[in-house]
C-alpha positions as CSV (number, residue, x, y, z in Angstrom):
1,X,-16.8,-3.1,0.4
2,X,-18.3,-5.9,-1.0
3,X,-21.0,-7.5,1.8
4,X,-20.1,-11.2,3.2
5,X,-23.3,-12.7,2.2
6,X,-23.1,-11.0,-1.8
7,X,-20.0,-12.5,-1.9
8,X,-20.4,-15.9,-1.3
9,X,-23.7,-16.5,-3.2
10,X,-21.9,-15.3,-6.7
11,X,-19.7,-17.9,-8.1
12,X,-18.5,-15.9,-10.5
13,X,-17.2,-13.4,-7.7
14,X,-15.8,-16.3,-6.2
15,X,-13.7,-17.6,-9.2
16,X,-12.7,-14.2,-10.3
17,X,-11.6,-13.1,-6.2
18,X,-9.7,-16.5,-6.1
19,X,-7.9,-16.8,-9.2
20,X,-6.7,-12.7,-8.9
21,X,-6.1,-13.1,-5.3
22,X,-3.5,-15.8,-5.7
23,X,-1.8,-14.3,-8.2
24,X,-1.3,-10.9,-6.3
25,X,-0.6,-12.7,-3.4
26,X,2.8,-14.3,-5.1
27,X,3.3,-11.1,-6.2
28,X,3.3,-9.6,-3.1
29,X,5.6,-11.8,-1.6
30,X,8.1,-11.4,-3.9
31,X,8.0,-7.7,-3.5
32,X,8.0,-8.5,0.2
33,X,11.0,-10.3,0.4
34,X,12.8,-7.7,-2.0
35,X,12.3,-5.1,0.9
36,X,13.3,-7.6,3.5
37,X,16.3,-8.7,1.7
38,X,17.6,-5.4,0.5
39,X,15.6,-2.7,2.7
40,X,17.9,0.3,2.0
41,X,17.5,-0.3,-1.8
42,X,14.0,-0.6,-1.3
43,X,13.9,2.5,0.5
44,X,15.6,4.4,-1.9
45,X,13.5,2.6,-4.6
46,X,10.4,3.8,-2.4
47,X,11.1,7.3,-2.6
48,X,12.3,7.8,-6.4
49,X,9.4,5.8,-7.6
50,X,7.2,8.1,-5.0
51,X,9.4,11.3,-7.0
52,X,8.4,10.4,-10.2
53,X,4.4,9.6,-9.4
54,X,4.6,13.3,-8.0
55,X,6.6,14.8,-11.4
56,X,4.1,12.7,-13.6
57,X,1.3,14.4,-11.2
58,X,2.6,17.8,-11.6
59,X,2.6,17.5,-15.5
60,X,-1.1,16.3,-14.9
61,X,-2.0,19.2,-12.7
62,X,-0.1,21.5,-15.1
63,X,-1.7,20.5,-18.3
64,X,-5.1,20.1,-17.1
65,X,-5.0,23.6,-15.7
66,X,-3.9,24.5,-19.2
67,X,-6.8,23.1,-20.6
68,X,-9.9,23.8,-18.2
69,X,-8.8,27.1,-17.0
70,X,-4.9,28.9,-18.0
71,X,-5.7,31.8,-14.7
72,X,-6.6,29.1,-12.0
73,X,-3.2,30.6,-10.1
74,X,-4.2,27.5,-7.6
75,X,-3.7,25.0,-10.3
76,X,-0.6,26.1,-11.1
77,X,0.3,26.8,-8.1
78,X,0.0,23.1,-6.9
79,X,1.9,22.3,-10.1
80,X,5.1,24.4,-9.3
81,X,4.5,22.8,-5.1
82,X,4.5,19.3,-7.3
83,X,7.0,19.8,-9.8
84,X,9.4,21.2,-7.0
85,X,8.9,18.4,-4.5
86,X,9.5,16.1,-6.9
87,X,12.7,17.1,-7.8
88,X,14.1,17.6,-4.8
89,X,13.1,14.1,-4.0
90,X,14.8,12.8,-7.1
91,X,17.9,15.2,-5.7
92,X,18.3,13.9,-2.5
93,X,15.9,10.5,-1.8
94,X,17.9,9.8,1.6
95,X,16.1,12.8,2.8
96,X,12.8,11.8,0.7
97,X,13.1,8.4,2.7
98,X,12.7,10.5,6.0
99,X,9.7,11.7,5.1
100,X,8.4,9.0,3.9
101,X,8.7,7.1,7.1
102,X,6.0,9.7,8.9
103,X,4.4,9.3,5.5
104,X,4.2,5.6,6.0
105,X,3.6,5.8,9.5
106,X,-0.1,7.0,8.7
107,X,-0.6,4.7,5.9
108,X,0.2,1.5,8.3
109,X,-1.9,3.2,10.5
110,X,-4.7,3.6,8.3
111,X,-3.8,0.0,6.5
112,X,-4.2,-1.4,10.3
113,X,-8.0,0.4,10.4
114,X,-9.1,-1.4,7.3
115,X,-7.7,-4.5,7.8
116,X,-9.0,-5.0,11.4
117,X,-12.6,-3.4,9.6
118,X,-12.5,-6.0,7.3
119,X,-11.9,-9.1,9.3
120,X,-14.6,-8.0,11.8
121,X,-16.9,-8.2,8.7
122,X,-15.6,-11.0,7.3
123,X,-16.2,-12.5,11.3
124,X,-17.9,-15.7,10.2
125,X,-15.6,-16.9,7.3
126,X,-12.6,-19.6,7.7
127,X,-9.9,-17.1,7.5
128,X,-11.3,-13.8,9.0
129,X,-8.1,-13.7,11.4
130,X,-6.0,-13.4,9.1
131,X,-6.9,-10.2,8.0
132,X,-6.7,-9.4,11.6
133,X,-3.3,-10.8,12.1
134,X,-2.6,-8.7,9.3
135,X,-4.1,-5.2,10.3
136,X,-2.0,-5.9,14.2
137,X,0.9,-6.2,12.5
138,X,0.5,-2.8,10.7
139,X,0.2,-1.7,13.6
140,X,3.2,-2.3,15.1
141,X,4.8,-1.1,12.1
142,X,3.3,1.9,12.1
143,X,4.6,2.4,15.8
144,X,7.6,1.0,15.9
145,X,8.2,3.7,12.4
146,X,7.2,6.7,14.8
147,X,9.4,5.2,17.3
148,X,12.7,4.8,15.4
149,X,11.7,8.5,13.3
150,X,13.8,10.5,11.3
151,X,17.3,8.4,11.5
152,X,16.2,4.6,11.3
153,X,13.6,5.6,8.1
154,X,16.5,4.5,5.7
155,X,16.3,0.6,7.2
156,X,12.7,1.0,8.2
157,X,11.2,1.9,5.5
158,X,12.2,-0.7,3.0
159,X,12.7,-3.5,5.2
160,X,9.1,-3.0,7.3
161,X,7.3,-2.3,3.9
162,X,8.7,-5.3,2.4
163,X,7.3,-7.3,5.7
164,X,4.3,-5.4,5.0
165,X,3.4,-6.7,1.3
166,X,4.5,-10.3,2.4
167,X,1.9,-10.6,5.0
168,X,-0.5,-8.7,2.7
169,X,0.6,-11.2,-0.1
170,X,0.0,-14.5,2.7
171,X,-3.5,-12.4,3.4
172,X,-4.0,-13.0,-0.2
173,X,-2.9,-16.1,-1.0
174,X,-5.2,-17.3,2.4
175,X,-8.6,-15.4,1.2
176,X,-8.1,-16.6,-2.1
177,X,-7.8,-20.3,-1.0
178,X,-10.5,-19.5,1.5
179,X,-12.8,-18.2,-1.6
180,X,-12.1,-21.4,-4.2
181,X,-13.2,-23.7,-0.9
182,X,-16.4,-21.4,-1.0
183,X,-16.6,-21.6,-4.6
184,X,-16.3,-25.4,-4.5
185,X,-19.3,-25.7,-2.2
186,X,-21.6,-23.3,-4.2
């Protein structure tokens, strides 16, 4: 984590944080609303795009135990565990969706640690809340995806992840306005 007082004194930082933070930002949004829009598609979306980052991993896995050591039975072990996964995901994403809402539960959780982490160091800036409004309201998605687990995960977890990268896109947008004042003044 980059320290408050390094980042302000480096225009360059600035610039660079500002300009790339913006940009996300839209893009965030616009994923955001997807999900919130069309959260069962996203869902579904969610857990083939999840399938295939586990097949590509399993290839990985495979091919580098091929290369570094052919009788590391754990290598290829976690290659079949990842190869087989994957596919069954790719077979049947409605229940991959189910598992990825107790999957997702932990990531809000840990998404509301760092956020809340990060505005308490960012505590003297403009916009500091606002990484704090945005680690609460991970939060509350990550309970309210417990809550509603296994049968709701088909709604939840497209539509609350799509409110999720909106307000992570607005948290962008905001820091990277925050930084070009800061950049301005330097």
């Amino acid at each position: 984590m980059v320290r408050y007082s390094l980042f302000t004194n480096n225009k360059d930082l600035l610039e660079k944080f500002s300009k790339y933070s913006k940009i996300y930002g839209v893009i965030f949004i616009l994923a955001g609303l997807a999900g919130i829009i069309f959260p069962y598609i996203m869902s579904l979306t969610t857990a083939v795009m999840y399938a295939w980052f586990l097949l590509f991993s399993a290839f990985m896995i495979g091919f580098h135990t091929w290369q570094t050591n052919k009788k590391d039975w754990l290598g290829w072990l976690k290659t079949v565990v990842f190869f087989i996964i994957s596919i069954l995901m790719l077979i049947n994403p409605v229940t991959a969706v189910a598992v990825l809402g107790i999957l997702f539960a932990m990531y809000f959780f840990m998404d509301a640690f760092t956020s809340m982490a990060l505005a308490f160091e960012l505590k003297p800036a403009k916009m500091w809340w606002v990484s704090l409004l945005n680690g609460l309201l991970s939060l509350i998605i990550g309970i309210y995806f417990i809550i509603g687990w296994p049968i709701s995960s088909m709604f939840l977890v497209g539509f609350l992840v799509g409110i999720s990268l909106f307000f992570d896109g607005i948290a962008l947008l905001t820091m990277g306005s925050a930084a070009k004042a800061l950049e301005e003044d330097l």
